[in-house]
Structure formats: structure tokens, C-alpha cells
N, C-alpha and C positions, 0 to 999 in steps of 0.2 A: 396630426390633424392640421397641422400648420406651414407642413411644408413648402410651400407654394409660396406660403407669407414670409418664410425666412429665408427661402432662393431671391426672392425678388427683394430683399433689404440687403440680404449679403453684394448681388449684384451692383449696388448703390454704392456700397461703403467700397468696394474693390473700385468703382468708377472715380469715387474721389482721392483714394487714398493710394491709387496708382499715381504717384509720383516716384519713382523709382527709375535708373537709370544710371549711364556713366558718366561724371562732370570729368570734363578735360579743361579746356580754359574757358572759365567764364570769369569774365571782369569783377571787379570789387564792389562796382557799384549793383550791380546782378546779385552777389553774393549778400551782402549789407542787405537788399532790400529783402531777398529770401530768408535772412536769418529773422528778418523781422516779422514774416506773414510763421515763417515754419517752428517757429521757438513756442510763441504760445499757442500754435495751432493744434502743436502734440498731447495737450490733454485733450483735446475735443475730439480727435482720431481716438483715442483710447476711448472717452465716454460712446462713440458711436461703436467700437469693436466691442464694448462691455455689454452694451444693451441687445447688439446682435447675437451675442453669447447666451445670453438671461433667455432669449426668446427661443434661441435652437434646442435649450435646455427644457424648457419650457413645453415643447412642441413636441419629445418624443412618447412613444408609450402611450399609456391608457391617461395622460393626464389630465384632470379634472377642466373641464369647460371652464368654470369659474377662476381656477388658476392661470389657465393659459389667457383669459381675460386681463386677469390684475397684471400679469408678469409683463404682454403686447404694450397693456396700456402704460404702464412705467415706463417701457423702453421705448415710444413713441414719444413720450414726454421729455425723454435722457436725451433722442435724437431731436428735435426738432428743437432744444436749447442747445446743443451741439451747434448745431448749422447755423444757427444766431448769432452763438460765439466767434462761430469761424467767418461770417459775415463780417464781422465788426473788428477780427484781427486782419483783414486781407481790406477792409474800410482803413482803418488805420496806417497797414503799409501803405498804402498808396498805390499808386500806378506803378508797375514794372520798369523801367529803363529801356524800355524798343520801343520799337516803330509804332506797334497797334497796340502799348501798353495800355492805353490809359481805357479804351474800350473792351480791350479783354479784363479787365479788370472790372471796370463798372459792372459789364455783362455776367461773370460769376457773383460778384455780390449781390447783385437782385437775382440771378438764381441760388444762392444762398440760402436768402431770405423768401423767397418761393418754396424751397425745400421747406425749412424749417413751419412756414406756415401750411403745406401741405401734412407734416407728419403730426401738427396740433391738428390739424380739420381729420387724420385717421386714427390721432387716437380720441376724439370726439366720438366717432363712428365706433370705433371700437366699443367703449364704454357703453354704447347703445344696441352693441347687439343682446342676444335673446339666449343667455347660456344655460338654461332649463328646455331648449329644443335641440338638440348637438345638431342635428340634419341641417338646421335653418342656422347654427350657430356656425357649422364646415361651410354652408355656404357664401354668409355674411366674409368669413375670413380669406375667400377666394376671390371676393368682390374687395377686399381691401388689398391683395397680392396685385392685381392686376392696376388701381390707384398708385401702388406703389414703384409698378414700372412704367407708368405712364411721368410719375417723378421724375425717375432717374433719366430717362430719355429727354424729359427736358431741359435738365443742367447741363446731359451732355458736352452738348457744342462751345458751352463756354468753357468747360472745364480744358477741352480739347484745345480753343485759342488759348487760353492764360499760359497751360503747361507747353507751348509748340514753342521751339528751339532751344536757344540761349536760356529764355526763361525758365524753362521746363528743366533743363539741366542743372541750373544754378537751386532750382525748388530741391529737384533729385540728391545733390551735395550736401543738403542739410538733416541732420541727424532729425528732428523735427518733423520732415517729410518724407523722410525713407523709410524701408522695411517695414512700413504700416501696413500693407497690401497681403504680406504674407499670411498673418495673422486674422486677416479682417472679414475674409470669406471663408470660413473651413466649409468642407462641402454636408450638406443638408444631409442628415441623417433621415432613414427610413422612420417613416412614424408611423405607429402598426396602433393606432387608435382603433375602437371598438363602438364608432359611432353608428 
């Protein structure tokens, strides 16, 4: 029923959680500051990859409207304190050590905190659709798929400055923000719902 709605979160979580790559030499102080954003960023990776998980699960088969209801709206709630968190760990590191640090940095933590307030205002909407109508409830949830890639397009660009070069590599070398990308999109299973 939901497929649409968990293509389009997977897509998000692989956009942030694409920090992956080969560190060759990045300086100390590159390294130092990334250990700082990437150490406690790696539960917040994990809370977004769990909630994605909950919801594919959620989404296959004949499962109940009402379920896939409670399970979206949980994991809207996991992600959008995820993004908060991670806000206020990459607020905390500070500015990067280059050139356009200190703006590629600002520029993702109020997209951050955009994210995070956009997946409270869906699972708001969530909570409100109508799951005694499935038609009007597969709809509702198609109208929230689409919300959700209009998200992800908008953090884009900064996520793109913050991880570009040096920085990006030094993010890539920390256990913290690697190999999260693997796990974070498995691809969308058929949902053969009987709406």
C-alpha cells in the first residue's frame, strides 16, 4: 500500500547517509572535527534506518490500514527527532575547517531542522488520514510520498556543499558516517495490498 511512501524515505535516508567514500589525506583538524559531527551522529543514522525498516515492513501484503497508520506515524516521529539530533550534533561541531565551511554548515543544519519539522507536520497528516476508507487512505499516503520527496530535494544542496571535498572525505573516514548508506535504502518490496 505504501510503497511510494517508503521509496521516497529510503531515498532521503541514502541522500544523507551517503557519506561514504576513500579518505587519503585529510588533515587532523578535518579529521577531529568529523569525528565530532560523525561519533554521535551514528545513533541518529541507525534511528532513521530503523524507522525506514518498521515502515517497509509495515507496507507489505494485505496489512491492516490501521497498522500501517500507527507503524508511518511512529517512524515519522523516530525520523523527524533523528534530524533534530543530527541538527544539533553538526550545531555543536561547528563549522568544518575550509574555505565555505562555516556556510555549508549553517545551510545543512537549518536543513536539518526543516527536515525534521517537515516529518512532524507528516506525521501530523498521517495521524489524520481516514483508515476505514483504504481508497482515500492509498491516496492520503501518496500525497504524503510526494511531501516527502519534495523534503529530500530540499536538503539536497547542502548536504552536497557540507560533504564536497576534503570535508566530505574526512566525514567518509569516520566509522560514524560510513557504511550507513548500505543498509539504509533496501529496495521497496512489492506490496500486493487488496485495497
Amino acid at each position: 500500500m505504501n510503497k511510494k511512501l517508503v521509496a521516497a524515505l529510503s531515498g532521503g535516508a541514502a541522500l544523507l547517509l551517503a557519506l561514504t567514500g576513500c579518505s587519503d589525506d585529510t588533515n587532523k583538524e578535518l579529521d577531529s572535527w568529523a569525528k565530532k559531527f560523525c561519533d554521535p551522529a551514528q545513533t541518529q543514522f541507525k534511528a532513521i534506518q530503523d524507522a525506514n525498516a518498521a515502515m517497509q515492513t509495515a507496507g507489505g501484503g494485505n496489512t491492516d490500514s490501521k497498522k500501517v497508520q500507527q507503524t508511518d506515524s511512529a517512524a515519522f516521529q523516530k525520523i523527524s527527532g533523528a534530524y533534530a539530533s543530527l541538527a544539533k550534533s553538526l550545531d555543536k561541531a561547528g563549522a568544518p575547517p575550509s574555505d565555505s565551511g562555516e556556510d555549508a554548515q549553517k545551510n545543512a543544519v537549518n536543513e536539518l531542522n526543516a527536515l525534521s519539522k517537515g516529518y512532524e507536520s507528516l506525521k501530523k497528516q498521517i495521524d489524520g488520514l481516514n483508515t476505514e476508507d483504504k481508497m482515500k487512505f492509498a491516496a492520503g499516503l501518496d500525497s504524503l510520498s510526494k511531501g516527502i520527496k519534495k523534503l529530500n530535494t530540499q536538503s539536497e544542496q547542502a548536504f552536497k556543499n557540507l560533504e564536497s571535498g576534503d570535508v566530505g572525505k574526512a566525514m567518509a573516514a569516520q566509522k560514524g558516517c560510513q557504511s550507513q548508506s548500505a543498509s539504509a535504502a533496501p529496495p521497496a518490496k512489492p506490496s500486493k495490498s487488496k485495497s
